[in-house]
N, C-alpha and C positions, 0 to 999 in steps of 0.2 A: 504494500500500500504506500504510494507516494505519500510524504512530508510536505507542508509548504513552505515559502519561501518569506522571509519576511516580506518581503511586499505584498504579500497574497492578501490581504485584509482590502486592498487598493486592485490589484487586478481582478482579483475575483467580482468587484462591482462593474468594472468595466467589459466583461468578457461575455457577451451577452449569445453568444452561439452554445456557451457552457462545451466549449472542444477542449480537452485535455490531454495533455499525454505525459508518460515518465520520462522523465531526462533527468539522468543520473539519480533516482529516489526522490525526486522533487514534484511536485506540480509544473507544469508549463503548459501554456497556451498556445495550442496548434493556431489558432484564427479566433480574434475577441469577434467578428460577425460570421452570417454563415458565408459572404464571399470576402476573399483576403485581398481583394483588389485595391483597394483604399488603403490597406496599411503597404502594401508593396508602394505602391506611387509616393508615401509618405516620405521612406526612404530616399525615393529620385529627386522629388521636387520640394519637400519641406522636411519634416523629422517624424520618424515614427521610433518608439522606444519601447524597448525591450527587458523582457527581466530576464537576465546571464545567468544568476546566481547560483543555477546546478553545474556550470564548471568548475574544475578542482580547483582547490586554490593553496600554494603552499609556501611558507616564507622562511628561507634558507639565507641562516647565519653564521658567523665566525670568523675565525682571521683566516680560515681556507677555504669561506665562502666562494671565493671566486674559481680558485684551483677546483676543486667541486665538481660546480658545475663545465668549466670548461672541458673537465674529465670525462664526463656523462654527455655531454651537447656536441651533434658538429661544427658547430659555431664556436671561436675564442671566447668568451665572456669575459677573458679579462678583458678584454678593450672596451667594454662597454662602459659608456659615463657615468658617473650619479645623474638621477632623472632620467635615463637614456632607455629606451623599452627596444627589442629582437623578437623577430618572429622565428623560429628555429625548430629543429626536430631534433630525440634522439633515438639510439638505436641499439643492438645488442651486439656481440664479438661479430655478427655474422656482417654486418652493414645493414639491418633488415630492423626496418623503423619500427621503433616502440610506440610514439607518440607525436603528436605537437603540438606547439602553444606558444604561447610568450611568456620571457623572461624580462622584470624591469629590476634597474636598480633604483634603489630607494633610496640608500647610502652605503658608507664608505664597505660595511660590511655589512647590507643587508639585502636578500632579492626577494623579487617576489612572480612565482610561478604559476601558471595557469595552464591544464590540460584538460583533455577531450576524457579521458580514461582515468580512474584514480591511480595515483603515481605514488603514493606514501612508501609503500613496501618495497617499490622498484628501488626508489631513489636512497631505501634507509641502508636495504645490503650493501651499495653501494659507497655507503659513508667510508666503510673501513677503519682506519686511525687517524683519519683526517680531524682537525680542530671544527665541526663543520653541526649547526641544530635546524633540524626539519622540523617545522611544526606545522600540522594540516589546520590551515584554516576556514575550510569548504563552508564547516557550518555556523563561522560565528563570525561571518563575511556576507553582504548583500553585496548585488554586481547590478547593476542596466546598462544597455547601451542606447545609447543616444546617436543616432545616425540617421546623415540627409543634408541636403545644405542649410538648412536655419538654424543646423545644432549649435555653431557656434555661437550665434547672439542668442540663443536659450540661455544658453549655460553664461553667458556675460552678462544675462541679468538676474542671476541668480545665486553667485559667487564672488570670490574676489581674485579667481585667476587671472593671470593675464594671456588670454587665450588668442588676444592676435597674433603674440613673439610662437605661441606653442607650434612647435614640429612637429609632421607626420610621426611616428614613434617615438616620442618624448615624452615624459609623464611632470605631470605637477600638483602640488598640495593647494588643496583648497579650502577656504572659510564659508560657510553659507549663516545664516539666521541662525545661531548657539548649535553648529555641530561643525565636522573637520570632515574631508572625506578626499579623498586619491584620485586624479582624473588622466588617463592615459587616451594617447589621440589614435586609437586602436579601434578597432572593429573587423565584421565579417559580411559586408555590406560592399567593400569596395570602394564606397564612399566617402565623403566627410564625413567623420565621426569620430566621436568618444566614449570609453567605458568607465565604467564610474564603482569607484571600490571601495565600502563604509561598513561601520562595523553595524552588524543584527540592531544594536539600540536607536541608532540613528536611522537607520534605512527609510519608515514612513515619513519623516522628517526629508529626505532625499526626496523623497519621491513627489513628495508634495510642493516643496520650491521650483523642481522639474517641470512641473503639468502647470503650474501657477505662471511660471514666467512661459511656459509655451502655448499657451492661450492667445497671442496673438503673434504665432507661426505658423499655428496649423499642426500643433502637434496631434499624433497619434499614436495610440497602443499598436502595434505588432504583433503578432505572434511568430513561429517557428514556421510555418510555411510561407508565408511571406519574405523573412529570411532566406529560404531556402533556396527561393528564385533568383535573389540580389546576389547569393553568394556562387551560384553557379553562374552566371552573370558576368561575376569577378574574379572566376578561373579557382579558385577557392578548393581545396580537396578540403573532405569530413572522410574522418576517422571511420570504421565501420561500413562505410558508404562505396568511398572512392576507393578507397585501399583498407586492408586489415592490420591491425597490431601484431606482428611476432608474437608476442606473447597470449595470444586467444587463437592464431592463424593454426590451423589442423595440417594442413601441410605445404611443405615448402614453396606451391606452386601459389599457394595464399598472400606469402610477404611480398614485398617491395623495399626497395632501395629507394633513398634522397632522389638520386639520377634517376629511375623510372616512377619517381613521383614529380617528376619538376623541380625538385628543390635543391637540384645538385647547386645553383647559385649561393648557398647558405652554408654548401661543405667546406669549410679551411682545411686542407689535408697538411699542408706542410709546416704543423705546429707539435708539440710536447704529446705524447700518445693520447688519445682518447676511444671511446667505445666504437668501433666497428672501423678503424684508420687504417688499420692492414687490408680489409676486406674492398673494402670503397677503394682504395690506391688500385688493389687491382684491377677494380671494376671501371674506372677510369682509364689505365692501360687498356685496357682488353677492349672498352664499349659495354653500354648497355643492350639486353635485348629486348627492352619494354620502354615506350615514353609515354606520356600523360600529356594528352592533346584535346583540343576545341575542336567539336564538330558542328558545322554550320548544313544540315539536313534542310537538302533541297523542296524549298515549298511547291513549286507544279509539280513537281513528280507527286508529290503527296496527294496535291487536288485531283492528279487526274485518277491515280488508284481506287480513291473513293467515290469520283463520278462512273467511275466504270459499273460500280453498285448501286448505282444512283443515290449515294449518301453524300451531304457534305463533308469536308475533312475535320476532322477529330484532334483536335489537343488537349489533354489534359488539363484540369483544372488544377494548378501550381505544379510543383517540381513533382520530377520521380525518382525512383531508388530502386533500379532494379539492373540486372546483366543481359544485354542487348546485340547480339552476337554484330559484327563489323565482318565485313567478305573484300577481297578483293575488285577492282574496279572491272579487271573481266572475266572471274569465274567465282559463281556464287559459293562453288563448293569447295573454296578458298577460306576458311576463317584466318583473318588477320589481327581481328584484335578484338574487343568487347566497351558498349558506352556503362557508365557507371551510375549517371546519374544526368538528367536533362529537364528542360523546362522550355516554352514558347518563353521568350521574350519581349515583354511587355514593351519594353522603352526600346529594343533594336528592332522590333518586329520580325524576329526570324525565328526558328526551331532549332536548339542547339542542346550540345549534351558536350559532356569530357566524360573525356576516353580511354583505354588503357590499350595500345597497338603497337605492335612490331615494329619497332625501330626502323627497319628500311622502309617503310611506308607513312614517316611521321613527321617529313618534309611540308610544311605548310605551301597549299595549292595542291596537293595530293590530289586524286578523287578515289572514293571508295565506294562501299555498298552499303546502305543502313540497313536491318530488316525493319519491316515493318509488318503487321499482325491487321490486316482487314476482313471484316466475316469469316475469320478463323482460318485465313488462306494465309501461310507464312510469303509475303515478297519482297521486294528491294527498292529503295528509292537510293539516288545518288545521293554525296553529301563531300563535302570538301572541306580537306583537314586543315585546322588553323593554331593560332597559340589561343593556349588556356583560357587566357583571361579576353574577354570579349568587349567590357568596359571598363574603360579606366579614364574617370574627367582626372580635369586638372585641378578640379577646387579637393579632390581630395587630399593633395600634397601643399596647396596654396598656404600661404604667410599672408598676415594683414602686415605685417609690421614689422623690418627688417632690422 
């Protein structure tokens, strides 16, 4: 039986479809209406916000806090700043991803870590003789995010950060009306946006200066399926979804690597040994044989499949999560690769998924095969291979104030 989340006293009035689902032992709100159109647009064009707070949450201290984690991460960590937030994965001896999330520093020797998966156990074997204190803060931490282009002047009327200087992955301390709360310029929306990190006492207090000053932005509640559209949207992998954890994955053919997740951009290989450095070097050497790619699934072919039934064409009502076999461009009885997860896209108007395929076919302008499933007749529409991420403004990364 799902727990709720402090903010639940406040979403639960809002969430008028009554759709729930578990995320991570929590309550979460699949869609506050019965359509989630309105809180996806919130995202694009004003703020819809979200309650996070079933991500793990964990704050890792000591004088070899940083050694640590650089140990466990294929990212450096030592390099990271005070206030300085990394989106990063880590992995096991094999190179075969555990997890990912963000790492922020808070100070000199303090981080604070956030995953998809609970990490406590992983991360405690892992301590050794290091001077190094994990402490799980999942349940005595509220999270929202705040994302869209209005979030920033929400949140500037409602605090005392100085959110024009704030950098893409930068985090700052914030004052509201008698409480304190953490603002990192993070999200899974792709967009402008911020997550917001306070402790269980304060959180309705949070929430409530939130919806108070976004009263005249147009703010909106969210749910998870909403989310789900923006973050596929933004090239975005989910754990369980896009790829599996090593550590749950039943056989080898389950894992994935940095490099066939996309995120070989994030591996530092030539630093002090860290978790899976031997394996990834070689796998670098050698090549991957899997990449994680954008598929842009062509709309006539799809109209005309379904006029041939005489049906209109069919999209799904928000994202989907399922394995969707990919063929090559001239023999169907080619499997090349598999999509993972897809959505129509609202703001690009096109049909798009990410993918998991065969390296020599992951050349963006490829052309492949989708299947596709009409009156129970498995067939193919073309669809042409691109990068991951499909939007990306510029107000996501934008400075007011240099």
């Amino acid at each position: 039986m799902p727990i709720e989340t402090p903010f639940h006293p406040r979403t639960s009035e809002h969430n008028k479809s009554l759709d729930w689902k578990d995320w991570g032992g929590y309550f979460a709100a699949n869609s506050y209406n019965v359509v989630n159109d309105f809180e996806y647009f919130a995202f694009r064009n004003s703020a819809g916000l979200v309650d996070v707070t079933p991500l793990f949450k964990y704050r890792v201290t000591g004088k070899d806090a940083a050694k640590f984690l650089t140990r466990i991460m294929v990212k450096d960590i030592n390099k990271l700043k005070i206030n300085q937030a990394t989106y990063c994965c880590w992995c096991d001896d094999r190179g075969m991803v555990v997890d990912d999330g963000t790492v922020m520093r808070f100070g000199e020797q303090e981080y604070f870590v956030t995953a998809a998966d609970p990490s406590y156990s992983w991360f405690s074997r892992l301590v050794k003789r290091l001077d190094v204190q994990i402490e799980d803060l999942t349940d005595s931490y509220g999270a929202l995010a705040l994302q869209g282009p209005t979030s920033r002047d929400i949140l500037k009327n409602m605090c005392d950060a100085d959110l024009d200087s704030l950098k893409f992955f930068w985090t700052s301390s914030a004052k509201a009306d008698g409480f304190e709360f953490k603002i990192s310029r993070t999200g899974y929306t792709g967009d402008l946006g911020y997550e917001l990190w306070v402790r269980n006492e304060d959180a309705l207090k949070l929430f409530d200066a939130i919806w108070e000053a976004g009263q005249h932005y147009n703010i909106r509640m969210a749910g998870i399926k909403a989310l789900d559209i923006a973050r596929i949207e933004a090239g975005l992998v989910m754990n369980g979804v896009d790829y599996h954890s090593s550590l749950h994955a039943l056989i080898p053919e389950q894992m994935s690597t940095p490099y066939e997740l996309g995120l070989g951009w994030m591996v530092n290989l030539e630093r002090d040994p860290f978790m899976g450095q031997r394996a990834l070097k070689e796998e670098k050497k050698n090549g991957s044989r899997w990449a994680t790619v954008g598929i842009d699934i062509n709309w006539p072919d799809l109209e005309a499949l379904y006029y041939k039934h005489g049906l209109p064409p069919h999209t799904e009502n928000g994202a989907w999560r399922r394995s969707i076999p990919i063929y090559h461009k001239q023999s169907r009885s080619k499997q090349i690769g598999y999509a993972t997860s897809g959505t129509w896209s609202p703001s690009l108007k096109k049909n798009i998924a990410l993918a998991t395929i065969e390296i020599d076919y992951a050349d963006p302008g490829t052309e492949v095969n989708f299947e596709v499933t009409v009156e129970h007749q498995r067939k193919a529409v073309r669809a042409i291979v691109g990068k991951p991420q499909f939007f990306n403004p510029k107000r996501k990364r934008s400075v007011l104030k240099k």
